[in-house]
Every structure is written in C-alpha cells, then in structure tokens.
DSSP file (Angstrom, degrees, kcal/mol; ACC not computed):
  #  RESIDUE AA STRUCTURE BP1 BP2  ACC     N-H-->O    O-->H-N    N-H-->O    O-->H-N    TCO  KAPPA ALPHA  PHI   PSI    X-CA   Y-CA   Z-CA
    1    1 A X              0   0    0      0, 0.0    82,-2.5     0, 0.0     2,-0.3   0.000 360.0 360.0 360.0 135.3   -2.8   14.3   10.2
    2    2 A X  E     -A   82   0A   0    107,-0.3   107,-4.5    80,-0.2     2,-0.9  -0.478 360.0-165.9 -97.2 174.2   -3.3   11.3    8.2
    3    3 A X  E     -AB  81 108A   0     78,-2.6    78,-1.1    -2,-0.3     2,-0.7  -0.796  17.0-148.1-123.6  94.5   -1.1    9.5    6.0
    4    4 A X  E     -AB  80 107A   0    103,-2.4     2,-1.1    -2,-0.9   103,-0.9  -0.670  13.0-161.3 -95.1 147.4   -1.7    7.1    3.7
    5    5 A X  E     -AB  79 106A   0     74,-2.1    74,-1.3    -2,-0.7     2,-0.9  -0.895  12.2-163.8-145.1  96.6    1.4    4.8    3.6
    6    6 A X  E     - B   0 105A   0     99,-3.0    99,-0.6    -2,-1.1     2,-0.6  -0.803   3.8-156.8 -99.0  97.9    1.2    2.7   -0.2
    7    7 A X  E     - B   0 104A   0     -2,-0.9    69,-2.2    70,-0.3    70,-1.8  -0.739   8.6-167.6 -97.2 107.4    3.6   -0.7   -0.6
    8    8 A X  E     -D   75   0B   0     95,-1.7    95,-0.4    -2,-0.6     2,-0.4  -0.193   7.5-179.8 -70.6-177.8    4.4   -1.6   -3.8
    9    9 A X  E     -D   74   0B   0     65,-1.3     2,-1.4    93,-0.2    65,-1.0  -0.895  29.4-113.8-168.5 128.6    5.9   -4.7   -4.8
   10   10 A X    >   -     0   0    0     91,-0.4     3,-3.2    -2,-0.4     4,-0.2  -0.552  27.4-162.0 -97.5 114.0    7.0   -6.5   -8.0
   11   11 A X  T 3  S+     0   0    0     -2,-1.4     3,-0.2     1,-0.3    -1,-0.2   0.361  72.1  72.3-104.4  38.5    5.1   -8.9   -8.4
   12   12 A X  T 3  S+     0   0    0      1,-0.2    -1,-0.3     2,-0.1     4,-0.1   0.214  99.8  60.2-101.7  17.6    6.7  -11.3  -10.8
   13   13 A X    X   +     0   0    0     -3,-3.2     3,-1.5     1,-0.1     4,-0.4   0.425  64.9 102.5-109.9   9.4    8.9  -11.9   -8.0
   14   14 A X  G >  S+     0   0    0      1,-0.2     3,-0.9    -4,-0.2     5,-0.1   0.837  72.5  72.4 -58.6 -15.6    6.1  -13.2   -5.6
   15   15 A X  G 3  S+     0   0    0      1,-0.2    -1,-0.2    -4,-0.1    -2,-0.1   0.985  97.3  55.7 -50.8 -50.7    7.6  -17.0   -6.6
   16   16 A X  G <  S+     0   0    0     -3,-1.5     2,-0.7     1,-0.1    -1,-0.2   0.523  90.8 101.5 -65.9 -13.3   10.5  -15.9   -4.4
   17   17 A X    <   -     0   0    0     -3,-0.9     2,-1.2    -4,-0.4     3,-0.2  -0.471  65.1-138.4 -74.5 110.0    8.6  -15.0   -1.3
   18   18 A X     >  -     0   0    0     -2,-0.7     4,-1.6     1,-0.2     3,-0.2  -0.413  24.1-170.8 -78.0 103.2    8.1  -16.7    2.0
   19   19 A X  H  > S+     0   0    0     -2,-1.2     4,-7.7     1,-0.2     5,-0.2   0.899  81.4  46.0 -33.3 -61.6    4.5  -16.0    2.6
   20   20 A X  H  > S+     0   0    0      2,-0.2     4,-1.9     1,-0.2    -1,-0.2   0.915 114.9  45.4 -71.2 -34.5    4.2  -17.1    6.0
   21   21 A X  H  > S+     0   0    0     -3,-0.2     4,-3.1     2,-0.2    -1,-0.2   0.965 119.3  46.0 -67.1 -39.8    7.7  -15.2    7.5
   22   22 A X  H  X S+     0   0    0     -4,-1.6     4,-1.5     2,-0.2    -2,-0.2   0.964 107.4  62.1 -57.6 -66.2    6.2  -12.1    5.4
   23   23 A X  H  X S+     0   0    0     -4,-7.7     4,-1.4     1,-0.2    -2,-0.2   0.809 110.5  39.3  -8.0 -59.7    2.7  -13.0    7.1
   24   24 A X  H  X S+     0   0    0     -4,-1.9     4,-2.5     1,-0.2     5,-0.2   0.909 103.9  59.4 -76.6 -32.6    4.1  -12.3   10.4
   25   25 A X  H  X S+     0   0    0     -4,-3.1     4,-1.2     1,-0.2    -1,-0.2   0.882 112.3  42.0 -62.4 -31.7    6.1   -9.6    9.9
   26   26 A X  H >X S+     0   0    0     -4,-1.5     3,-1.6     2,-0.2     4,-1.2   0.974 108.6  60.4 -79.9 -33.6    2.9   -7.6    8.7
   27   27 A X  H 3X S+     0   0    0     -4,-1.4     4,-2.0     1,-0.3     5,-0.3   0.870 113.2  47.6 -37.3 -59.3    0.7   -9.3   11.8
   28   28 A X  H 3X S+     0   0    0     -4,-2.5     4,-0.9     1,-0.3    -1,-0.3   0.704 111.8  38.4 -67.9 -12.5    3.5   -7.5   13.7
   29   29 A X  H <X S+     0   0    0     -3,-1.6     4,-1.3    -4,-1.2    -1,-0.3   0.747 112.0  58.1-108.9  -9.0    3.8   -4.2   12.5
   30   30 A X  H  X S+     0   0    0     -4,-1.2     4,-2.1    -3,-0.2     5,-0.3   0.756 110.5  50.9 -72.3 -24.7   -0.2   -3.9   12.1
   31   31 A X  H  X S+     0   0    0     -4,-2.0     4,-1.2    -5,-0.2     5,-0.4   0.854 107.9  51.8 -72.4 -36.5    0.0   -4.7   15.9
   32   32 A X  H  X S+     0   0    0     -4,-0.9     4,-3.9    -5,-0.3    -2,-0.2   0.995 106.9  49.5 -67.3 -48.5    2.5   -2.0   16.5
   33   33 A X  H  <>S+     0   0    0     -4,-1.3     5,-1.3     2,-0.2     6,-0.5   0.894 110.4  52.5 -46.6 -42.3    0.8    0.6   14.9
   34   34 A X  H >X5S+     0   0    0     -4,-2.1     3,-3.0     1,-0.2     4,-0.7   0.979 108.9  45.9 -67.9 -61.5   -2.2   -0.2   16.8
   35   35 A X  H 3<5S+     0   0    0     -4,-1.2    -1,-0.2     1,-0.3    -2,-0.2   0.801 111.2  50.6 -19.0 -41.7   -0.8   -0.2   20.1
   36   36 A X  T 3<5S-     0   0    0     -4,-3.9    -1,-0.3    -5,-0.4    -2,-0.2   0.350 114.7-133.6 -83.3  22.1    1.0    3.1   19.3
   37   37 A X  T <45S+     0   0    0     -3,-3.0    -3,-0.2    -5,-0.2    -2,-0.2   0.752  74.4 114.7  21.9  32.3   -2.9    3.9   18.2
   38   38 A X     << +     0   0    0     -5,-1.3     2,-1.3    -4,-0.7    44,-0.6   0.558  43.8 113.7 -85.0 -10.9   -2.0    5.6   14.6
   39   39 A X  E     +C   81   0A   0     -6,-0.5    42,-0.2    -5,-0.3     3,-0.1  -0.472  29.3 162.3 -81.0 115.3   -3.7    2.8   12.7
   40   40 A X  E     -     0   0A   0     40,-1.9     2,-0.2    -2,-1.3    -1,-0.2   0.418  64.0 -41.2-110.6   7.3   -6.7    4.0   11.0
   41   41 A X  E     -     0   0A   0     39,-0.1    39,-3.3     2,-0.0    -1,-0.4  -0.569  51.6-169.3 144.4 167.2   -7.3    0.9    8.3
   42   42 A X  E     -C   79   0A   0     37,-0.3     2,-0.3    -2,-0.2    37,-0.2  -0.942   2.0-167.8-169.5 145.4   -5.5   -1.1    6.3
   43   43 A X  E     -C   78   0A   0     35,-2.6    35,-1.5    -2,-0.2     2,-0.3  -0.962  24.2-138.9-148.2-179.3   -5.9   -3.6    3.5
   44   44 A X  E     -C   77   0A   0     -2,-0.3     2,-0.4    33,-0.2    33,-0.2  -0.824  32.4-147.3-133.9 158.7   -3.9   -6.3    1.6
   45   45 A X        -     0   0    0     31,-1.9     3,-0.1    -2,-0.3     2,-0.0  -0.968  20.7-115.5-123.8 138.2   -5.2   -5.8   -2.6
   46   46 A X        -     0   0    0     -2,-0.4     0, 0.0     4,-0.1     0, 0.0  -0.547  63.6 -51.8 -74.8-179.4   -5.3   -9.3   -4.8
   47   47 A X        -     0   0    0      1,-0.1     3,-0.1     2,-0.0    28,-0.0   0.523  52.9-112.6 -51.8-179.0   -2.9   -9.3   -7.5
   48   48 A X  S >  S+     0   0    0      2,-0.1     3,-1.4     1,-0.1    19,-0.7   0.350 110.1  76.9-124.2 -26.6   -2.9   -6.1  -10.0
   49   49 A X  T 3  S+     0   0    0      1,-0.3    17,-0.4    17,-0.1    -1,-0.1   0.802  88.2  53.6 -57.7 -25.4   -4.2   -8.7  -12.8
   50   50 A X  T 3  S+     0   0    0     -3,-0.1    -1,-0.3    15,-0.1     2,-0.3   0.106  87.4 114.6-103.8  31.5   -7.6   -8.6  -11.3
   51   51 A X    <   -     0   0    0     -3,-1.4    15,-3.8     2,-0.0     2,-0.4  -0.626  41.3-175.7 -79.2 150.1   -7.6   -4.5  -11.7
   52   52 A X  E     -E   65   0C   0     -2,-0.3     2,-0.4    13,-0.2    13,-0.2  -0.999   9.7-172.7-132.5 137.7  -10.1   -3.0  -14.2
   53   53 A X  E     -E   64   0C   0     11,-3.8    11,-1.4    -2,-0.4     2,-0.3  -0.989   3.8-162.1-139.5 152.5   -9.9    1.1  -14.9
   54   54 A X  E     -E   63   0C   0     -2,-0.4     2,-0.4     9,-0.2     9,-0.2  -0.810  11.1-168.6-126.7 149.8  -11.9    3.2  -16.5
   55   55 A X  E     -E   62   0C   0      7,-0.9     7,-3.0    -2,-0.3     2,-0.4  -0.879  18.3-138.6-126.0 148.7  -11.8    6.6  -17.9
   56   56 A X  E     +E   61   0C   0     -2,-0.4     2,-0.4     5,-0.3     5,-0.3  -0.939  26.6 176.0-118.5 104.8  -14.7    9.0  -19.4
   57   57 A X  E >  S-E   60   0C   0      3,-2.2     3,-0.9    -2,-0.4    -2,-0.0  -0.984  73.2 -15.0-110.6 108.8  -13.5   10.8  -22.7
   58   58 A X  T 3  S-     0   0    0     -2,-0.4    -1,-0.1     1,-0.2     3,-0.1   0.955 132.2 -51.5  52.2  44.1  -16.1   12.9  -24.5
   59   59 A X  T 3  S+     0   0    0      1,-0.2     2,-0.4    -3,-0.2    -1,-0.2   0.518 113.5 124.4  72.1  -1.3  -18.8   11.2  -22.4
   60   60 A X  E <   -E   57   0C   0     -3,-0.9    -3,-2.2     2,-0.0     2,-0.5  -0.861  52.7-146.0 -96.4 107.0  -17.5    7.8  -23.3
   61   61 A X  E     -E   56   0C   0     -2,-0.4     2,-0.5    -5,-0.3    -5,-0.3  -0.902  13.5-170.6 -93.6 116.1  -16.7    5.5  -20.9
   62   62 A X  E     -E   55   0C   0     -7,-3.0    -7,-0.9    -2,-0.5     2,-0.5  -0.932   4.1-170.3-118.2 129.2  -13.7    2.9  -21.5
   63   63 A X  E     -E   54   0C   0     -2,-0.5     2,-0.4    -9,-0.2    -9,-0.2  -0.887   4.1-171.9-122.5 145.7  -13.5    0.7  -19.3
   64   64 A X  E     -E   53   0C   0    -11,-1.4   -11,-3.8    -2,-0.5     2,-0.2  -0.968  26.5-128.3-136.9 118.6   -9.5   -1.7  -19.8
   65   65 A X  E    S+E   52   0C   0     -2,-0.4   -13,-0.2   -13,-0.2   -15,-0.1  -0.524  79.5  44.3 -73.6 166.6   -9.0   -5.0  -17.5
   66   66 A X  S    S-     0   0    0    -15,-3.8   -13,-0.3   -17,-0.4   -17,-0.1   0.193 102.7 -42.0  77.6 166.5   -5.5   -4.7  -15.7
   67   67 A X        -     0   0    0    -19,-0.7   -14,-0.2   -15,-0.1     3,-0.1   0.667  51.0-106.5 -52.4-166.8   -4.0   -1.7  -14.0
   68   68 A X  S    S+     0   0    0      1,-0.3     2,-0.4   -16,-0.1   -15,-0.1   0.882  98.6  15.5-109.0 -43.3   -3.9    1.9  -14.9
   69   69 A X  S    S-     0   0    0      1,-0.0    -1,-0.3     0, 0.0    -2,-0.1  -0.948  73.7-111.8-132.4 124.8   -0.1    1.7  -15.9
   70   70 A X        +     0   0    0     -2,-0.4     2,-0.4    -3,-0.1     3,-0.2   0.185  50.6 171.0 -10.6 129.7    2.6   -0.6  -16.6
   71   71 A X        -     0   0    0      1,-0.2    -1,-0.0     0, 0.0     0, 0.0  -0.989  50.4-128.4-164.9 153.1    5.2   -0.5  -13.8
   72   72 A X  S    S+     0   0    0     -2,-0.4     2,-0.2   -62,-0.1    -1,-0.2   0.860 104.8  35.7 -67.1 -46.6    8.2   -2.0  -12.4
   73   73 A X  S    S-     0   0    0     -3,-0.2     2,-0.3   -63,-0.1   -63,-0.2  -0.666  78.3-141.2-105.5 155.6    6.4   -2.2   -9.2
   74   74 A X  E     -D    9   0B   0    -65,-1.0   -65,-1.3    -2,-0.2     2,-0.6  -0.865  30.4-105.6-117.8 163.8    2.3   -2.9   -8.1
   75   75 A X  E     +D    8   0B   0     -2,-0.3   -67,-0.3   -67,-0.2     3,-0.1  -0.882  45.6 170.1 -95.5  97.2    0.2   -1.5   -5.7
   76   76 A X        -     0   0    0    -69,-2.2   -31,-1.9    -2,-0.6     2,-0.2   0.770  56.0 -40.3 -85.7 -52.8    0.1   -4.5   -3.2
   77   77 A X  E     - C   0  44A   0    -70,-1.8   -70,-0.3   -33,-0.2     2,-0.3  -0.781  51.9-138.5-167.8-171.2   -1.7   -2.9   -0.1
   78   78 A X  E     - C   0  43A   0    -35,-1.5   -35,-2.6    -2,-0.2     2,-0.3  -0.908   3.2-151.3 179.4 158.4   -2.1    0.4    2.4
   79   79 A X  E     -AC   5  42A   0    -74,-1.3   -74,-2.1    -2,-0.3     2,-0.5  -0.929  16.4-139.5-134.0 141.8   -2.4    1.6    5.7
   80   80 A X  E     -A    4   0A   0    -39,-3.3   -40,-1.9    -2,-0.3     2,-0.3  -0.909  29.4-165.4 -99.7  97.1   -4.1    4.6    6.7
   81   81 A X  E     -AC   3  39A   0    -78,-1.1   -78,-2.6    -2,-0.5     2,-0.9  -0.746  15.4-149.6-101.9 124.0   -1.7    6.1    9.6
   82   82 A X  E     +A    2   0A   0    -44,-0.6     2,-0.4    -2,-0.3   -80,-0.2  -0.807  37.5 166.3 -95.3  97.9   -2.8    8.8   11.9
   83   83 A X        -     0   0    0    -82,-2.5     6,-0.0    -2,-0.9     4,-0.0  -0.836  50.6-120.3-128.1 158.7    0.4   10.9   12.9
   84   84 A X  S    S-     0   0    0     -2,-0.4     2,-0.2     1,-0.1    -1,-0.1   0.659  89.2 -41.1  -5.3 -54.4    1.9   13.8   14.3
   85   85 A X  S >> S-     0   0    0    -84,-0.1     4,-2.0     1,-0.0     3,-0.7  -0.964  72.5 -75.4 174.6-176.3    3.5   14.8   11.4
   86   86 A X  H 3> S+     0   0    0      1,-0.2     4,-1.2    -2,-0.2    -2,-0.1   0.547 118.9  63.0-117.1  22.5    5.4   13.3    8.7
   87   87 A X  H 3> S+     0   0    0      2,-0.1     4,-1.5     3,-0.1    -1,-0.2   0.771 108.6  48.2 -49.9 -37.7    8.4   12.6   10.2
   88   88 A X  H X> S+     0   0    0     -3,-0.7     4,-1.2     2,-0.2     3,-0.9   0.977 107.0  56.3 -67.7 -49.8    6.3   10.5   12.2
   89   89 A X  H 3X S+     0   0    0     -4,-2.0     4,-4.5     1,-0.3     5,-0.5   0.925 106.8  51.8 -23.7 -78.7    4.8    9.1    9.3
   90   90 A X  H 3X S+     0   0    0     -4,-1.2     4,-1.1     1,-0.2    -1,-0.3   0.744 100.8  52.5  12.7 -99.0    7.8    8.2    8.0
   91   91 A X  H <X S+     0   0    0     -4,-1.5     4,-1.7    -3,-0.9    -1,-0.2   0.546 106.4  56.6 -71.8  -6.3    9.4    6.3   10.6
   92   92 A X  H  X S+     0   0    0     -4,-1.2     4,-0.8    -3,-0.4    -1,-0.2   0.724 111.8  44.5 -85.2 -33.6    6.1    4.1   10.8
   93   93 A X  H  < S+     0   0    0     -4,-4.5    -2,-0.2     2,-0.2    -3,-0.2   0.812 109.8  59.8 -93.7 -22.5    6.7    3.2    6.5
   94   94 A X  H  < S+     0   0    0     -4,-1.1    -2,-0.2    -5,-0.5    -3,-0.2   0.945 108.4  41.4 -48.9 -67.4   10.5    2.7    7.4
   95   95 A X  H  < S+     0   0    0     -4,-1.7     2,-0.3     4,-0.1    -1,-0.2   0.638  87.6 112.5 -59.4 -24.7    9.4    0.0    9.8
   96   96 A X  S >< S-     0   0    0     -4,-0.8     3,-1.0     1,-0.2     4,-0.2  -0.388  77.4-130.1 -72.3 133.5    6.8   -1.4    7.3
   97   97 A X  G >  S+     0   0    0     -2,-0.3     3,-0.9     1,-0.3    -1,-0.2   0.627 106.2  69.2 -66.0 -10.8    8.3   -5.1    6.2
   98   98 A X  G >> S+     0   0    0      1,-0.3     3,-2.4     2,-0.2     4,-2.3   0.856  88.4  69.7 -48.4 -46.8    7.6   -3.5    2.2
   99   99 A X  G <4 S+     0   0    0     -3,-1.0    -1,-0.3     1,-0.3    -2,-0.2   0.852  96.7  42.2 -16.1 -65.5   10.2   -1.4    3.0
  100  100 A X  G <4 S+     0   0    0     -3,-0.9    -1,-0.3    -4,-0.2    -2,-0.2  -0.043 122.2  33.5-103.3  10.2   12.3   -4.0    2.9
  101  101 A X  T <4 S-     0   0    0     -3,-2.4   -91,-0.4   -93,-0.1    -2,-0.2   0.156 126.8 -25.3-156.7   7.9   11.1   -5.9   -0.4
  102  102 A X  S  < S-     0   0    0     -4,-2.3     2,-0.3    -3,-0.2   -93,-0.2  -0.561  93.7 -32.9-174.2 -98.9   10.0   -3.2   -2.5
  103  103 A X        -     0   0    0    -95,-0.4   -95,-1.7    -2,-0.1     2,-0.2  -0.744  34.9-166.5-130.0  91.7    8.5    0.5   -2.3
  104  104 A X  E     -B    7   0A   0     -2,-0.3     2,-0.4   -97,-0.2   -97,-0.3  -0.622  16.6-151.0 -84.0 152.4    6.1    2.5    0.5
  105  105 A X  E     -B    6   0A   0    -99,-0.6   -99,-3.0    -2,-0.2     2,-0.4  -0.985   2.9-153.7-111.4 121.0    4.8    5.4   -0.5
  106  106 A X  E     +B    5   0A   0     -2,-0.4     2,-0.2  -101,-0.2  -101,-0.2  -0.862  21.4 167.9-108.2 137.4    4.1    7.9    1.9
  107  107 A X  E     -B    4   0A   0   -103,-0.9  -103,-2.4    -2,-0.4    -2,-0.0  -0.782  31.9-129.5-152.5 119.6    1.4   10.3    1.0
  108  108 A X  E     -B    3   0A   0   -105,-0.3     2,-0.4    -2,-0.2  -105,-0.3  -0.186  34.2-138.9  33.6 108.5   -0.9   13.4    3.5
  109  109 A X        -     0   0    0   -107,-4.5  -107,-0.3     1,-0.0     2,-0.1  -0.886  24.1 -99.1 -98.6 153.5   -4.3   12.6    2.7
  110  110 A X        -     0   0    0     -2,-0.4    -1,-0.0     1,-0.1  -107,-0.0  -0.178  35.9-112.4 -87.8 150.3   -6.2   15.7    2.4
  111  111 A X              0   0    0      1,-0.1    -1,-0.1    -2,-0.1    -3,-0.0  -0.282 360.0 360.0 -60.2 159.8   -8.4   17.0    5.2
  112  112 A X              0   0    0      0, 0.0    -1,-0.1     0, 0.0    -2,-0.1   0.113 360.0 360.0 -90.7 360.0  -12.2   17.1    5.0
C-alpha cells in the first residue's frame, strides 16, 4: 500500500538550520528508501509564502496568495512510500531527518 509520508517544519526557524548537514541527511534517507525499493517520489516544496489557494463558493472562484491555513508548522516536502503496511510505513517517517526537527505525517493514500 502506499503512504504518503508529509514533513512539516516551522519555518521561521529555517535561520537556525544547517542546510548542508540537513542536505545530507535527506540524500541519505532518500537513498535508503530506494535501496529498500519503497520509494515511489518525493519532492522538496519552496517556502509556504509562494502558496496561492483557491476555493469555488456559489460558482465564484477566490483565489488568496499564501497557504490554506495559518499553522505552527508548514508543509515542507513528501515522499510517496510503497509499504507492507503501516507499521512499516511508520518506521520509514521515524527515520525521516523531519522527524527530528519538526512533524511527518503519515497518511494511506487511497487505491485507484
């Protein structure tokens, strides 16, 4: 089944980050995943400033630069993980280095 596996981040704390040790660490865990072949995409998202959303109300389309909601945390990035189950799932977003500097989100995408 897949999995899509969503890291947040807060990102008025990106001053504090070291890009390039943070660099590697995802360079390595997108390499583990493949190896262990579960990796089914991934992307890194710019910043949450350059989000635009729209809604359609009574045929009306509004369309609002910035994100859909205020939040402690932003939507950084994803991987799309093909596992077992979601235990497996899981242990694959423990190991993701977001983990460890903000939020993953583990979520069963639905079958086709």
């Amino acid at each position: 089944m897949e999995y899509l596996v969503l890291i947040y981040r807060d990102e008025s704390k990106d001053g504090d980050v070291d890009w390039a040790k943070l660099g590697r660490e995802y360079e390595e865990y997108a390499a583990a995943v493949a190896q262990a072949a579960v990796m089914r995409g991934g992307k890194k998202l710019q910043p949450s400033a350059t989000a635009t959303t729209v809604v359609v109300r009574a045929d009306q389309r509004l369309v609002t630069d910035g994100p859909f909601a205020e939040a402690r945390e932003q939507l950084g990035g994803f991987f799309v993980l093909d596992c077992a189950n979601l235990d497996e799932a899981l242990e694959w977003a423990a190991r993701c280095p977001g983990a460890s500097h903000g939020t993953v989100e583990v979520r069963p995408v639905m079958p086709t």
